[in-house]
N, CA, C and O atoms as CSV, one atom per row, in Angstrom:
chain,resi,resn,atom,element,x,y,z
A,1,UNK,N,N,-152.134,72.243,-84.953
A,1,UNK,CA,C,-151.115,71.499,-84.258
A,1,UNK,C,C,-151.744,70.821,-83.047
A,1,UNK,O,O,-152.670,71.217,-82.338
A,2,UNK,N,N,-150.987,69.652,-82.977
A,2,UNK,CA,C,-152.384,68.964,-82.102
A,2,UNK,C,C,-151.164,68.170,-80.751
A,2,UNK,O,O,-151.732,67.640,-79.796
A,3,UNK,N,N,-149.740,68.146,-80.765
A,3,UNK,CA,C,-149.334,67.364,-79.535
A,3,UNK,C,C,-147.976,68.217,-80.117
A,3,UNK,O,O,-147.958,69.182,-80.881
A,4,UNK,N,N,-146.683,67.393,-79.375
A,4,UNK,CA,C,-145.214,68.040,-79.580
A,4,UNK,C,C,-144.159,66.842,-79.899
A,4,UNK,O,O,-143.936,65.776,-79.325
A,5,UNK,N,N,-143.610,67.450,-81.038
A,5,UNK,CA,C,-142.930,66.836,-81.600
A,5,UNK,C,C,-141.925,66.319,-81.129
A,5,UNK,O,O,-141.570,65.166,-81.374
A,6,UNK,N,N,-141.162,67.357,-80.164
A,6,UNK,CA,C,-139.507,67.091,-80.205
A,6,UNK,C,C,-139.988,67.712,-78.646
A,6,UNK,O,O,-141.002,68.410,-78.641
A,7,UNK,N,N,-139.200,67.441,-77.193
A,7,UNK,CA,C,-139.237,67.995,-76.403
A,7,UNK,C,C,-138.345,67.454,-75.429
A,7,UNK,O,O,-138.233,66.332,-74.935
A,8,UNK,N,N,-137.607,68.768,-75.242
A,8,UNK,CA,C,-136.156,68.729,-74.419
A,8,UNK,C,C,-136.428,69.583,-72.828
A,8,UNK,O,O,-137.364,70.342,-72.580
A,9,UNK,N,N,-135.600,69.287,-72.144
A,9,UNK,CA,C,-136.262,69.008,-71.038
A,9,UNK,C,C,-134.881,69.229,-69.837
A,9,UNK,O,O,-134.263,68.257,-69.402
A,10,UNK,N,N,-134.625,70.402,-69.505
A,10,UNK,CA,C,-133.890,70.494,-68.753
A,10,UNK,C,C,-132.089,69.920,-69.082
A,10,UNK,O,O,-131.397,69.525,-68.143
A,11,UNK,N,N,-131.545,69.970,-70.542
A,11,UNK,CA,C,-130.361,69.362,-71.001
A,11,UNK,C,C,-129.116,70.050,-70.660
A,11,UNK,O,O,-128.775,71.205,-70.916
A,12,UNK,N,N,-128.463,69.061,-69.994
A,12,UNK,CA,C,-127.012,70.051,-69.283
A,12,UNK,C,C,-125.994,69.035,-70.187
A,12,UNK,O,O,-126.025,67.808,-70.101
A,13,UNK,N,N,-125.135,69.765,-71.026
A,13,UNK,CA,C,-123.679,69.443,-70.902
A,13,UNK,C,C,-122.069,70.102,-71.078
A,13,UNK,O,O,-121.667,71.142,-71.600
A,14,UNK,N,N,-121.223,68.726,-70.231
A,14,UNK,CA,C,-120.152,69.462,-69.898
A,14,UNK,C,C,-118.927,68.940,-70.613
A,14,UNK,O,O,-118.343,67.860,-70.520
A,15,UNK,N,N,-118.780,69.647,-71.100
A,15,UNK,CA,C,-116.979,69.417,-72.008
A,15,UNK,C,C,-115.832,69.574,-70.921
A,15,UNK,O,O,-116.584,69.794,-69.972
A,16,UNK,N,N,-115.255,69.596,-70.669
A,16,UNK,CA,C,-114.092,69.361,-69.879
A,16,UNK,C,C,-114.400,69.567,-69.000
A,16,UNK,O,O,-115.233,68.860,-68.431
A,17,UNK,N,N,-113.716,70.963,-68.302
A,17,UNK,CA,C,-114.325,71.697,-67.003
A,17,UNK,C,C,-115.593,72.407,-67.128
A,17,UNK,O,O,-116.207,72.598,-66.078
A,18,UNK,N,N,-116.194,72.913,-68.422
A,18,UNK,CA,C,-116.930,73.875,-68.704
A,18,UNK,C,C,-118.336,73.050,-68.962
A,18,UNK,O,O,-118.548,72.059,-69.662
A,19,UNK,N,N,-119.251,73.865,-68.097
A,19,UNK,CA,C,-120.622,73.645,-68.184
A,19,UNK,C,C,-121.301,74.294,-69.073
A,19,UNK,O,O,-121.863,75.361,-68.823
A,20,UNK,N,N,-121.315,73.830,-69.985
A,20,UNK,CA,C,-121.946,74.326,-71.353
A,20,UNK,C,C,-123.151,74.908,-71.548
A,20,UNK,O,O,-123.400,76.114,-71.544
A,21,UNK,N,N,-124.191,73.626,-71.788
A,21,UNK,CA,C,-125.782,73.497,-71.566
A,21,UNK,C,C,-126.036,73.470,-70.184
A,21,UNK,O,O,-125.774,72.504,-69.467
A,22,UNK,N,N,-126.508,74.449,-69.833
A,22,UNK,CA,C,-127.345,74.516,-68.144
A,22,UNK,C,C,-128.663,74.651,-68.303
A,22,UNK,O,O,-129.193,75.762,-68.309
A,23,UNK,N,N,-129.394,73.424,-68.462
A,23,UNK,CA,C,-130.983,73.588,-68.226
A,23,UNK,C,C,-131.603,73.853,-69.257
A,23,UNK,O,O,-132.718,74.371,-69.200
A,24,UNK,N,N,-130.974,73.534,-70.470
A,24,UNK,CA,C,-131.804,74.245,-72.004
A,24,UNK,C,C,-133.552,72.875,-71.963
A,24,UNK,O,O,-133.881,71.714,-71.720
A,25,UNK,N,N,-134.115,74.332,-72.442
A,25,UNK,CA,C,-135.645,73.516,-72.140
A,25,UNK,C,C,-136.349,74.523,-73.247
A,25,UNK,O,O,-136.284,75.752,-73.266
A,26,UNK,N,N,-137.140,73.521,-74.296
A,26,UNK,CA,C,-137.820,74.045,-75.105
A,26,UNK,C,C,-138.309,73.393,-76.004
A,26,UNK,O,O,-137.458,72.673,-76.527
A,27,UNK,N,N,-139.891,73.243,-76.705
A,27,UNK,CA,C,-140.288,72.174,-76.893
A,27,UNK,C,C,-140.757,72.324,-78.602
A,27,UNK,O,O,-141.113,73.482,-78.820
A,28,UNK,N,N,-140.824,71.578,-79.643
A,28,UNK,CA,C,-141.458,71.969,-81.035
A,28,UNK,C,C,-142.593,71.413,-81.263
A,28,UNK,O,O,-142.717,70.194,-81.152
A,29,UNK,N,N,-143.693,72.277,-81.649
A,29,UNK,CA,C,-145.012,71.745,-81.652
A,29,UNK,C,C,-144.694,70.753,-83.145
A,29,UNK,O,O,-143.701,70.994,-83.831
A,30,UNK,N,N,-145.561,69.771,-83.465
A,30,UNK,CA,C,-146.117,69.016,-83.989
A,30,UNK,C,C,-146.858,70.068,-85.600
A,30,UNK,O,O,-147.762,70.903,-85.614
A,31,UNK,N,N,-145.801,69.416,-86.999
A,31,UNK,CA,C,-146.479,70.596,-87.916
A,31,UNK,C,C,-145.767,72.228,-87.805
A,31,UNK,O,O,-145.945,73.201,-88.537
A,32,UNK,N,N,-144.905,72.062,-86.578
A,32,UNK,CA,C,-144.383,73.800,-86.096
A,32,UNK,C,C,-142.787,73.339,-86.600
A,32,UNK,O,O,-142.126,72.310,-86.735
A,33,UNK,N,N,-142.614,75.118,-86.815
A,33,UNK,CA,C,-141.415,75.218,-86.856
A,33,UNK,C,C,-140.133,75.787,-85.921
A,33,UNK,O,O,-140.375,76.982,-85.755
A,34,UNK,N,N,-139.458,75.603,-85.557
A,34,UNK,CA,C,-138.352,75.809,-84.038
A,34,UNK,C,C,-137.089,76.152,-84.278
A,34,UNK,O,O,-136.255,75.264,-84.454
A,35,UNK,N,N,-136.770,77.377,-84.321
A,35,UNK,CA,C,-135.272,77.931,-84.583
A,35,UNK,C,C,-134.703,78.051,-83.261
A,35,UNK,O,O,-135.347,78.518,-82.321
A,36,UNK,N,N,-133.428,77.614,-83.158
A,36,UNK,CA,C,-132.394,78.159,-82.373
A,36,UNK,C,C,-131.537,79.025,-82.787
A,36,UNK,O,O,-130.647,78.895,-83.627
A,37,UNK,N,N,-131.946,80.237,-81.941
A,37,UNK,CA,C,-131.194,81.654,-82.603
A,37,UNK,C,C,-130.362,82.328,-81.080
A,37,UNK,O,O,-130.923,82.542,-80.005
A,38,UNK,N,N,-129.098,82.528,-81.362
A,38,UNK,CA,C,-127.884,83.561,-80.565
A,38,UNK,C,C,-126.949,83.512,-81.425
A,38,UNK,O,O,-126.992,83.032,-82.558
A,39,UNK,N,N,-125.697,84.241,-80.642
A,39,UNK,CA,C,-124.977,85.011,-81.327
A,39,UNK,C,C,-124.110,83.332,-81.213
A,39,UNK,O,O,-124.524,82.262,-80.769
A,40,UNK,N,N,-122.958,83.662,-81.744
A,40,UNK,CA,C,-121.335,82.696,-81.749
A,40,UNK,C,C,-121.132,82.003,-80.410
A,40,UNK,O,O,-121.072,82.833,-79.503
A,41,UNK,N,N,-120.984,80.523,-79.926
A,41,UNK,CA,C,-120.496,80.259,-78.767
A,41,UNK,C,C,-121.774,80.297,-77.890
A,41,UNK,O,O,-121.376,79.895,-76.797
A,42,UNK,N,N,-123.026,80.552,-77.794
A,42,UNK,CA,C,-123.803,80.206,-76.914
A,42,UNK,C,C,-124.421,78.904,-76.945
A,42,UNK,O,O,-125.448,78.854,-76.268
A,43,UNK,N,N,-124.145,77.991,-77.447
A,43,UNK,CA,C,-124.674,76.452,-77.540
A,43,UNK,C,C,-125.676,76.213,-78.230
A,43,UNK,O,O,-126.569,75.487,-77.793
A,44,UNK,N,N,-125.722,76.684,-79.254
A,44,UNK,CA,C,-127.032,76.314,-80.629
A,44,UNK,C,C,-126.825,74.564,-80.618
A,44,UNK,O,O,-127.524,73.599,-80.307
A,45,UNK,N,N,-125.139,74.837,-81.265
A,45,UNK,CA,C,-124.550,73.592,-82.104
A,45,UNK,C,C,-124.403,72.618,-81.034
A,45,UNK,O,O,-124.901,71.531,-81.328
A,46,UNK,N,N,-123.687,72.698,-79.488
A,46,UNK,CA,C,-124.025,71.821,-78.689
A,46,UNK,C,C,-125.214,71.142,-78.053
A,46,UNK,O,O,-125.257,70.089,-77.416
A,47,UNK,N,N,-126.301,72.109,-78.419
A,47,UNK,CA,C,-127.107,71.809,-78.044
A,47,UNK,C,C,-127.809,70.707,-79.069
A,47,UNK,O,O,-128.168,69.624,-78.607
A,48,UNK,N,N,-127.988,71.008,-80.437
A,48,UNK,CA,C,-128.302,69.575,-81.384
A,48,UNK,C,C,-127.300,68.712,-81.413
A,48,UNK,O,O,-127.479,67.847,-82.270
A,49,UNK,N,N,-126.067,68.578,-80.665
A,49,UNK,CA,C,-125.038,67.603,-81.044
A,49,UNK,C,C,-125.446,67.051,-79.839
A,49,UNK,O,O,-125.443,65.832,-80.007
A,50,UNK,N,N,-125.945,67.437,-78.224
A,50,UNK,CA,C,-126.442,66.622,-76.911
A,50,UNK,C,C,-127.407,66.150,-77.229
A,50,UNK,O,O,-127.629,65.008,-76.828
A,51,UNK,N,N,-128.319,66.775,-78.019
A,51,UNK,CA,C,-129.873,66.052,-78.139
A,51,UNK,C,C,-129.664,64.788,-79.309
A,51,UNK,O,O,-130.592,64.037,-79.606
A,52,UNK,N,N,-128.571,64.708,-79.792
A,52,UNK,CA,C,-128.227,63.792,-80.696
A,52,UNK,C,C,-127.269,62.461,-80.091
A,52,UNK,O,O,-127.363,61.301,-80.491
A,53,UNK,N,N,-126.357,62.951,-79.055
A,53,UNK,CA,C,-125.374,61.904,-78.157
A,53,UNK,C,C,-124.276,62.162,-78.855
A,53,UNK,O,O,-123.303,61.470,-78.553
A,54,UNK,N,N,-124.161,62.808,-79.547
A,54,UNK,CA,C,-122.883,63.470,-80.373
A,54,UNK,C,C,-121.864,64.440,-79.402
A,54,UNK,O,O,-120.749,64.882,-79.677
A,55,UNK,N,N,-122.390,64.545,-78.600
A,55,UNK,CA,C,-121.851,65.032,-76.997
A,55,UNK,C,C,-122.466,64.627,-75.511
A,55,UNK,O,O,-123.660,64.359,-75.372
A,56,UNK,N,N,-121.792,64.617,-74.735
A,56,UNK,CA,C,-122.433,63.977,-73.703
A,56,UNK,C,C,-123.007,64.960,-72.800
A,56,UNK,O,O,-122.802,66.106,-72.398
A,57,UNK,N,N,-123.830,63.977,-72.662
A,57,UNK,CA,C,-125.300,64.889,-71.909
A,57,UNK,C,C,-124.974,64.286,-70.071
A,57,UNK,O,O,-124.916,63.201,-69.492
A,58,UNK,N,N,-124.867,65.386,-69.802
A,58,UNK,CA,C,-124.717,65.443,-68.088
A,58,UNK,C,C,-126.066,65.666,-67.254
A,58,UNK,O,O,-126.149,65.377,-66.060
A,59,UNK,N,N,-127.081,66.193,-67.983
A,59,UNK,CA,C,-128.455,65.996,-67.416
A,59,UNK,C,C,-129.390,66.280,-68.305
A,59,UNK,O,O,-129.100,66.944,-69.300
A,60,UNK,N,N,-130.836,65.756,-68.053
A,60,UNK,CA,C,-131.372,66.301,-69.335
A,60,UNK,C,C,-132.428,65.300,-69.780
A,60,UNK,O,O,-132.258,64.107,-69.529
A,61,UNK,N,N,-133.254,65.624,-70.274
A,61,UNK,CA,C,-134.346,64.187,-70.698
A,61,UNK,C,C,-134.823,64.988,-72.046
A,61,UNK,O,O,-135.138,66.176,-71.977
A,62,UNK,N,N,-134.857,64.180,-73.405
A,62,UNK,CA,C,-135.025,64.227,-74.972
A,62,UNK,C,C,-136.488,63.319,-74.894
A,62,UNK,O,O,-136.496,62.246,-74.290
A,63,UNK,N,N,-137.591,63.797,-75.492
A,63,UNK,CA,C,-138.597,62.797,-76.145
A,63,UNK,C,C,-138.646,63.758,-77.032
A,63,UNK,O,O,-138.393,64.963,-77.030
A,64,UNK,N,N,-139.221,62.581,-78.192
A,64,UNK,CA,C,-139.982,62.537,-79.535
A,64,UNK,C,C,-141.115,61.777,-79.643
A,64,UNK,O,O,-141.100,60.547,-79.587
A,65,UNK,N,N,-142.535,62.743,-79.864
A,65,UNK,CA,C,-143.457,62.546,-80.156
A,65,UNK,C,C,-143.767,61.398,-78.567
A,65,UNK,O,O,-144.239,60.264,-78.636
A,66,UNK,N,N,-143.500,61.849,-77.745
A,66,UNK,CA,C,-143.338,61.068,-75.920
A,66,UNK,C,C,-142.707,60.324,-75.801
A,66,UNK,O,O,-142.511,59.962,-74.641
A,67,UNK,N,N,-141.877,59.509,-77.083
A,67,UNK,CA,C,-140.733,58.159,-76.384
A,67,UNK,C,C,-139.748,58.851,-76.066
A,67,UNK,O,O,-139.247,59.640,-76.866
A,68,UNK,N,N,-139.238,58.660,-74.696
A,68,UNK,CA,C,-137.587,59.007,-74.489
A,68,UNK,C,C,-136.603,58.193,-75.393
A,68,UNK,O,O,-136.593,56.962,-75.417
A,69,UNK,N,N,-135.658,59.105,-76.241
A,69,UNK,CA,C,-134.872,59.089,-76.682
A,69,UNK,C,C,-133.057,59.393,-75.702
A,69,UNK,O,O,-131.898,59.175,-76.055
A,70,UNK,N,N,-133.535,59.845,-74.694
A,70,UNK,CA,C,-132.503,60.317,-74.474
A,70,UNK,C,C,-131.168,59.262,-73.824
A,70,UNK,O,O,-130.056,59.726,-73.572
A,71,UNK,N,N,-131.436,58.182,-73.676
A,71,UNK,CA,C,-130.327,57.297,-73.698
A,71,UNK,C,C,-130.029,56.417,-75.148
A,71,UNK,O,O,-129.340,55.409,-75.306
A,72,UNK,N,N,-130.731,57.109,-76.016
A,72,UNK,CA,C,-130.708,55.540,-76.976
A,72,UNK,C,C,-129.128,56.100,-77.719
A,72,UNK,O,O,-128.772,57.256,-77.492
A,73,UNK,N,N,-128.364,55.292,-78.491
A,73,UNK,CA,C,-127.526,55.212,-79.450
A,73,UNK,C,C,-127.573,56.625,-80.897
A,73,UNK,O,O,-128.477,56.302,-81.668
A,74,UNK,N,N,-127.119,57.503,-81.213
A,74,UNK,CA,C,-126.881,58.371,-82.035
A,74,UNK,C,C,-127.854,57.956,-83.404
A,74,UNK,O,O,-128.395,58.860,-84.041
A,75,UNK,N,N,-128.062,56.207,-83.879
A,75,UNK,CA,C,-127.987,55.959,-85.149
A,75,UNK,C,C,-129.718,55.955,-84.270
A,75,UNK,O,O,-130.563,56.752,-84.677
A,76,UNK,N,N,-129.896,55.448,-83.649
A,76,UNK,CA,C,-131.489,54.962,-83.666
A,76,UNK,C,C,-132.277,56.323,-83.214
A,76,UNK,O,O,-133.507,56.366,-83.229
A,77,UNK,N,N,-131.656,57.174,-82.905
A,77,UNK,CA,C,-131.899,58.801,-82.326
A,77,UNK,C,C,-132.358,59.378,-83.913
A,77,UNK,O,O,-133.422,59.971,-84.096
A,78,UNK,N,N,-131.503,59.133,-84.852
A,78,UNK,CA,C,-131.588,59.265,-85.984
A,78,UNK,C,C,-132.680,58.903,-86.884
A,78,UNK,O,O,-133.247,59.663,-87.669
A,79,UNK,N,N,-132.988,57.280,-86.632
A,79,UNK,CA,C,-133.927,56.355,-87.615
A,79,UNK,C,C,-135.108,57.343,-86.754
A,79,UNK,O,O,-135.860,57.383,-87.728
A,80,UNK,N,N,-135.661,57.949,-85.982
A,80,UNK,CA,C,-136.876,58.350,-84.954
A,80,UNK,C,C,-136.527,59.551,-85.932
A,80,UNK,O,O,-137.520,60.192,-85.588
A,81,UNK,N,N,-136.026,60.244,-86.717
A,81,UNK,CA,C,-136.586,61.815,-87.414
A,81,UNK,C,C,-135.787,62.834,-86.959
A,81,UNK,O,O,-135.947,64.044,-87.122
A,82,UNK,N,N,-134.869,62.224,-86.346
A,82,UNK,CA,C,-134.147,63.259,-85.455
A,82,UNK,C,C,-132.680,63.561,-86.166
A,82,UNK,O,O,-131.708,62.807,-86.107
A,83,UNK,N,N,-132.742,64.881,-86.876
A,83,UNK,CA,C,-131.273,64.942,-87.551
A,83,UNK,C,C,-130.320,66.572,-87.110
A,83,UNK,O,O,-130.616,67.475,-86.328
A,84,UNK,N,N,-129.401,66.422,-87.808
A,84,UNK,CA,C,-128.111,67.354,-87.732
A,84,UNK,C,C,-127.471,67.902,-89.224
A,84,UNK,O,O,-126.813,67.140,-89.932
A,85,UNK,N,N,-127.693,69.031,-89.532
A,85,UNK,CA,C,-126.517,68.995,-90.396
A,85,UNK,C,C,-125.788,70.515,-90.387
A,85,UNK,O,O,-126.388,71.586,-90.477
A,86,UNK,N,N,-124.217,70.306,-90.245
A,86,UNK,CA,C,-123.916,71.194,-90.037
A,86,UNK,C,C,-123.189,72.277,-90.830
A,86,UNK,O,O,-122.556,71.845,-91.794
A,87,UNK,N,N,-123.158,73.264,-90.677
A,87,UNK,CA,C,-122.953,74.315,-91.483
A,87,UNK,C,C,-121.267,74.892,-92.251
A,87,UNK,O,O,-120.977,75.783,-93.049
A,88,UNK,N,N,-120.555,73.961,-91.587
A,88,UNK,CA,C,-119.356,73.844,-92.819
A,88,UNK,C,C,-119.698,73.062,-94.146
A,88,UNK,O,O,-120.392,72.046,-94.168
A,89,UNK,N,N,-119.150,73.635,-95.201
A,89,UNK,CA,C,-119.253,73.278,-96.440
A,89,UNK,C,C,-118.409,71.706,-96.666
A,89,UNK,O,O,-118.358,71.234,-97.801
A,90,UNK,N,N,-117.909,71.130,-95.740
A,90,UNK,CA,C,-117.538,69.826,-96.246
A,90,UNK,C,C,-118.176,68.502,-96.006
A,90,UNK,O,O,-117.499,67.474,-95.986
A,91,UNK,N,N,-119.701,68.505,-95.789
A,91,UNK,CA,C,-120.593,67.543,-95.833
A,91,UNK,C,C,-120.268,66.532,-96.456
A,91,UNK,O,O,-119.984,65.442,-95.959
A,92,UNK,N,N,-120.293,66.957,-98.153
A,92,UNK,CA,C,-120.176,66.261,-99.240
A,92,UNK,C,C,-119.232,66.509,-100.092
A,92,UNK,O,O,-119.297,66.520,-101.322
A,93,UNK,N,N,-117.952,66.796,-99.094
A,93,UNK,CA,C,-116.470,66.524,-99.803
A,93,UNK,C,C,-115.994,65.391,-100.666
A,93,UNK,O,O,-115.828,64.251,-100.233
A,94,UNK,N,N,-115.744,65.823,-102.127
A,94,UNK,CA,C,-115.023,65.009,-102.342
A,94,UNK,C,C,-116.143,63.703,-102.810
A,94,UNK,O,O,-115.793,62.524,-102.865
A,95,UNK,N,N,-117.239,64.093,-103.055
A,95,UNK,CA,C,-118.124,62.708,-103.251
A,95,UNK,C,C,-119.492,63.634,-104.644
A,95,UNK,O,O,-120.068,64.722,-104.619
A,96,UNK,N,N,-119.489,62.670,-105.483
A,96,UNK,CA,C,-120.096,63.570,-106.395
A,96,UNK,C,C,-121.672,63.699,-106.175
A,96,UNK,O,O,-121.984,63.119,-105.135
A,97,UNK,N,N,-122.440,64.105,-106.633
A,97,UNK,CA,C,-124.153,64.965,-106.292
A,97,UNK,C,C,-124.396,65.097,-107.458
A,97,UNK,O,O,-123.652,65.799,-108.143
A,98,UNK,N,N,-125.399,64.520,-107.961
A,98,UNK,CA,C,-126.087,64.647,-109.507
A,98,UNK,C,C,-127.733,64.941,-108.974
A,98,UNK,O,O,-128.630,65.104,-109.801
């Protein structure tokens, strides 16, 4: 592994009154693999939905592979390698898969 892939950087966000993400910082090597592991309700899922703009990020700086990502648009966050998928079964409701 030779540089870092994905690297987040101090990401805060806040849903209503509640400060969600306070300071999540943690980086994926290049070739490595990076789990986010806790229990129910500690911000796994907010946390890939901020690094995505799928929630709003109140502080916080996102690069990939060193370009900041962290203001760009959800879709071009996306075209850069950067994905989501989440763990209810209705992804592919209703749409057929051969």
């Amino acid at each position: 592994m030779t540089g870092t892939a994905l690297s987040v950087d101090d990401l805060h966000c806040r849903l209503g009154e509640s400060h969600v993400l306070q300071g999540v910082t943690f980086d994926v090597p290049e070739g490595g693999v990076t789990a986010l592991l806790g229990r129910n309700g500690v911000g796994k899922t907010t946390t890939l939905r901020t690094m995505l703009g799928l929630a709003p990020r109140s502080g916080g700086r996102v690069t990939v592979a060193g370009d900041d990502i962290t203001r760009l648009p959800t879709h071009a966050i996306v075209q850069r390698g950067v994905g989501y998928v989440p763990e209810d079964r209705d992804v592919l409701a209703g749409r057929p898969v051969e």
